[in-house]
C-alpha positions as CSV (number, residue, x, y, z in Angstrom):
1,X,119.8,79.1,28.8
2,X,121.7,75.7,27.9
3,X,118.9,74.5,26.1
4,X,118.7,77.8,23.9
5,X,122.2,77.6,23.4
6,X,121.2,73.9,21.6
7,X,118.8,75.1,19.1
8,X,121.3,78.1,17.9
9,X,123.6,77.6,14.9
10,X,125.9,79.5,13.4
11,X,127.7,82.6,14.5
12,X,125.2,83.8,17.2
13,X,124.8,80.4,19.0
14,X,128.8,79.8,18.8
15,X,129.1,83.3,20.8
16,X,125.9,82.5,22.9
17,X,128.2,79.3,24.2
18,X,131.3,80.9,24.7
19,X,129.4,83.8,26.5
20,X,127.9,80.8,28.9
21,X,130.9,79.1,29.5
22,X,133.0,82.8,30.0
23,X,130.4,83.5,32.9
24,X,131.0,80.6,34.5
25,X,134.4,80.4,34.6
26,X,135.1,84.4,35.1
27,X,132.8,84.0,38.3
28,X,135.1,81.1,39.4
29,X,138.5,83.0,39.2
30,X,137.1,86.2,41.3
31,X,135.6,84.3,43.6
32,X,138.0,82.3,44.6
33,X,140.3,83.4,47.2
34,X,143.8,81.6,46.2
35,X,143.6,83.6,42.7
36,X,144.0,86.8,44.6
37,X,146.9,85.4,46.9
38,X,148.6,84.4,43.4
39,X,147.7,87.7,42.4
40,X,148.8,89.7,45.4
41,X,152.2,87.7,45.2
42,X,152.9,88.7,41.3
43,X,152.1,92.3,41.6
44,X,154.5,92.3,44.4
45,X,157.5,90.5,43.0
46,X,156.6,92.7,39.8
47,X,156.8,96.4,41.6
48,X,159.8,95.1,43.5
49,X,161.8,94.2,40.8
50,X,160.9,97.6,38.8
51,X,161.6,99.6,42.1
52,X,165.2,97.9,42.5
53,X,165.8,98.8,38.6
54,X,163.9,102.5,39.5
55,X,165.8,103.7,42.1
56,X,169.4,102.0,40.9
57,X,168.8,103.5,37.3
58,X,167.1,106.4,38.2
59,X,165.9,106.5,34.5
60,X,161.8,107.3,33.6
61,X,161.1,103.9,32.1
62,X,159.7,100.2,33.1
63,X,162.6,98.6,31.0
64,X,163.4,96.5,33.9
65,X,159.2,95.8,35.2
66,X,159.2,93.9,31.3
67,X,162.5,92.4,31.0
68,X,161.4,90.4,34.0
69,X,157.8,90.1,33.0
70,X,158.4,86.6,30.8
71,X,160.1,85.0,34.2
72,X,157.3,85.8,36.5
73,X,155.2,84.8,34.4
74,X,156.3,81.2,33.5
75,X,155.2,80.6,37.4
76,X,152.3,82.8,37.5
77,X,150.1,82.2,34.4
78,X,150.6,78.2,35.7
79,X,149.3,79.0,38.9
80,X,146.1,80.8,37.1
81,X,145.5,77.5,34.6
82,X,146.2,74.7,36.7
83,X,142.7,74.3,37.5
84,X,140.5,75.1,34.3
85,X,140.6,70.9,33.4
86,X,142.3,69.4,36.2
87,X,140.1,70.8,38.7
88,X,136.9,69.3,36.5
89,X,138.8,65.9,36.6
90,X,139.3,65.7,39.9
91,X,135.8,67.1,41.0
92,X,134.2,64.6,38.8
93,X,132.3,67.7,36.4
94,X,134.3,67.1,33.6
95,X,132.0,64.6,31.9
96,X,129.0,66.7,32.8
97,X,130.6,70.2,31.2
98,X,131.7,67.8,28.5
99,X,128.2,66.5,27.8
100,X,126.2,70.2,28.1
101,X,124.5,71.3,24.9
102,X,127.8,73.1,23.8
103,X,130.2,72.4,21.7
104,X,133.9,71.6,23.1
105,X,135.5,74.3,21.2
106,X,133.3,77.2,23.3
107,X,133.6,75.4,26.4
108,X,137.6,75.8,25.6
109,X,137.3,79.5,24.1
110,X,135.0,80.4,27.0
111,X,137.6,79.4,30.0
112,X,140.5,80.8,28.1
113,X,138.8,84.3,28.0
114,X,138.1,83.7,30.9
115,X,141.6,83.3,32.0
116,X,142.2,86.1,30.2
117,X,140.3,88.5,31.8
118,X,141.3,87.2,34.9
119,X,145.1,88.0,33.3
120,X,144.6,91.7,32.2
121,X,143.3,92.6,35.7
122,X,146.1,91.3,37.2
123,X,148.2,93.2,34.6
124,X,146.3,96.6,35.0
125,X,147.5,96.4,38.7
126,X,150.7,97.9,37.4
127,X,149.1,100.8,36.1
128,X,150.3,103.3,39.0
129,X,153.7,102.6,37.8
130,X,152.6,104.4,34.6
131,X,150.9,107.3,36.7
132,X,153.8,107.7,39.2
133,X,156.5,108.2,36.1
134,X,154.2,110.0,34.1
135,X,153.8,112.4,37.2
136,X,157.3,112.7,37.5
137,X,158.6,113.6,34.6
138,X,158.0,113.0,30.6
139,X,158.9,108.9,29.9
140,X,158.4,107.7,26.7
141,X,154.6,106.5,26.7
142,X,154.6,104.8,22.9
143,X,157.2,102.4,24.7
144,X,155.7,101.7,27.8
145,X,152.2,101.1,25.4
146,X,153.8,98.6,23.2
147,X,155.7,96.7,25.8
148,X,151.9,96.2,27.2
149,X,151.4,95.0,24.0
150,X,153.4,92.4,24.1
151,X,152.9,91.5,27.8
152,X,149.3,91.0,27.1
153,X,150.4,89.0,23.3
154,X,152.9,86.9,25.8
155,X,150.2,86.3,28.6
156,X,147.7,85.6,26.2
157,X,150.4,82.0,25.3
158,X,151.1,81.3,28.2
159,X,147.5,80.5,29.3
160,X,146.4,78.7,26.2
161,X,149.6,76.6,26.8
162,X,148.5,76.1,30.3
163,X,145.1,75.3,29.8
164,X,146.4,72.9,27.4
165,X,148.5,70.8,29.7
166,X,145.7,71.1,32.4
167,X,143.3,69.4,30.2
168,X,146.1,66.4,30.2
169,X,145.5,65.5,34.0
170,X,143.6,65.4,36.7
171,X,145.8,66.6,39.2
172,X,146.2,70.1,40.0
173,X,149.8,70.2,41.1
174,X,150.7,68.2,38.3
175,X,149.8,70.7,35.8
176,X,151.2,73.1,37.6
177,X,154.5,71.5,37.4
178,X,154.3,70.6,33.7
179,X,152.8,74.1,32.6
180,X,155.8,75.6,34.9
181,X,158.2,73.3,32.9
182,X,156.9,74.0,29.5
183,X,156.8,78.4,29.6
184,X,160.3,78.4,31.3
185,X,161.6,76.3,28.5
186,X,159.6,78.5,25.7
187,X,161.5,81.7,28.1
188,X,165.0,80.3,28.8
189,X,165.6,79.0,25.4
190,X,165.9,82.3,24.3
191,X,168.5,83.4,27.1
192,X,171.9,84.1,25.5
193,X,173.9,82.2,27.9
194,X,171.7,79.0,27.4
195,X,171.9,79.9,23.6
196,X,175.8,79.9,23.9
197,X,175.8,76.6,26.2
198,X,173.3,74.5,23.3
199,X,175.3,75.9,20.2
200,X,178.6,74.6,22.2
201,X,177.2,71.1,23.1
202,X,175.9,71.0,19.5
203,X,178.0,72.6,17.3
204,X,177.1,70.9,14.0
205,X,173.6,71.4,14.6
206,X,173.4,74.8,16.3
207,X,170.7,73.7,18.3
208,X,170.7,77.1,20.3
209,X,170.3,79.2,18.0
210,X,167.7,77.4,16.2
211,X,165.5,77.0,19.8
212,X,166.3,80.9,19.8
213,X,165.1,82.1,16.6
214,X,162.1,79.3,15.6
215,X,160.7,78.5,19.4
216,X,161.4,80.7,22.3
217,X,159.3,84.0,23.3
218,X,161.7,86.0,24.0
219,X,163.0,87.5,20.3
220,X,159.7,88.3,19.3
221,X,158.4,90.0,23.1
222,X,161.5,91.5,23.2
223,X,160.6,93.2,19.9
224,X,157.9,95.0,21.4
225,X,160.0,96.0,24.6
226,X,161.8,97.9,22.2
227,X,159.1,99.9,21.1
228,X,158.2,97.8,17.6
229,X,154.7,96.1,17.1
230,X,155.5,94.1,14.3
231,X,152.8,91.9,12.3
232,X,155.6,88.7,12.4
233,X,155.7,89.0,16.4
234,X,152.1,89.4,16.5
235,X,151.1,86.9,14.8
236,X,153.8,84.1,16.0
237,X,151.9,84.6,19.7
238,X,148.5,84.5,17.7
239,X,149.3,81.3,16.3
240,X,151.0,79.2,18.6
241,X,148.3,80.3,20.8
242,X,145.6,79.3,18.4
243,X,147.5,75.9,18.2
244,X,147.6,75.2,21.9
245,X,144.0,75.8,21.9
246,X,143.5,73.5,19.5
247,X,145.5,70.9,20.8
248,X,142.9,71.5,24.0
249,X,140.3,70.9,21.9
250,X,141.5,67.6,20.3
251,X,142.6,66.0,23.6
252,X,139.5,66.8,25.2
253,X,137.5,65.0,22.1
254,X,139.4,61.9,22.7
255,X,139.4,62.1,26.4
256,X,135.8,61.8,25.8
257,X,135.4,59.3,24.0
């Protein structure tokens, strides 16, 4: 099949190499065992937070599953990534994955669909919340869809980000760490509080509020929490994701070499 993929150019054989690569790697998250303990653990912080909120609010809506969506996942989507480069370092594969009859930007695209998938079946497990309110009474639906929208447009950063900063080391915990480090700060630096706090310490600069409106995730997920799927929002999480993967790319090239 690799060698196939070689003699392919084009459209066809760039999809024939991602399809190989997003094989591969999809196998590897469902069959390992520690994804579905992350997994388990997630969908369990998740429906206890919205079943607090439920049952104190009494109100047909997942307002409060989302608004703590962005912090779950700053130490969830690390756990997921941590081992798409790192684990090839450390295993000693990397230089043979690097040296298959592919080139590195399907081998990137392939494990970040594949973290993908792995991601949105995670995500579906929250589906019952849908069917239990929706059995219950009448909750707005157009909502709840375009707060998915941007859970999926928010997950879909964090990983590339991830995988980014996994393809930086070899060591598993390390990424972990850094990833960890990196979503909170793309999260927390839109918090109002920690907005308040930079613009105080920085008043000339208005460092805050700059880190709030140019950087952090939350403005523009918080946008479709509120029912609006807006082109700008979209296409801010399209594009710093696009960049991440990049990035991926570019340090895998020299890393190399």
């Amino acid at each position: 099949m690799l060698a196939r993929v070689a003699v392919r150019r084009g459209v066809a054989g760039f999809l024939w190499g991602v399809r190989v690569v997003l094989r591969r790697e999809t196998g590897a998250y469902f069959d390992s065992s520690i994804a579905y303990v992350y997994a388990a653990v997630f969908l369990l912080l998740a429906h206890a937070v919205f079943m607090n909120g439920f049952f104190l609010e009494s109100v047909l809506e997942m307002g409060e599953y989302f608004r703590a969506l962005p912090f779950l996942l700053a130490l969830f989507i690390p756990a997921i990534t941590m081992r798409s480069w790192a684990e090839e370092r450390s295993h000693g594969t990397f230089e043979l994955v690097m040296t298959l009859p592919l080139r590195s930007f399907e081998v990137v695209l392939g494990k970040y669909l594949a973290s993908i998938l792995f991601y949105l079946a995670v995500l579906a497990g929250s589906f019952p919340i849908v069917l239990m309110l929706t059995w219950l009474g009448e909750p707005d639906l157009g909502l709840i869809a375009s707060s998915y929208i941007g859970a999926v447009l928010l997950g879909a950063f964090f990983l590339a980000l991830g995988i980014f900063i996994s393809g930086l080391t070899r060591e598993q915990i390390v990424a972990f760490v850094l990833s960890t480090f990196a979503c909170s700060l793309f999260v927390l630096s839109g918090q109002e509080k920690v907005v308040e706090v930079l613009d105080g310490l920085t008043p000339a600069w208005q460092v805050g509020t700059w880190l709030h409106d140019s950087v952090s995730v939350l403005p523009h997920y918080d946008s479709f929490c509120q029912g609006v799927v807006s082109l700008a929002d979209a296409g801010y999480f399209a594009l710093t994701s696009a960049f991440f993967l990049v990035m991926n790319e570019v340090t895998l090239k020299i890393a190399k070499h």
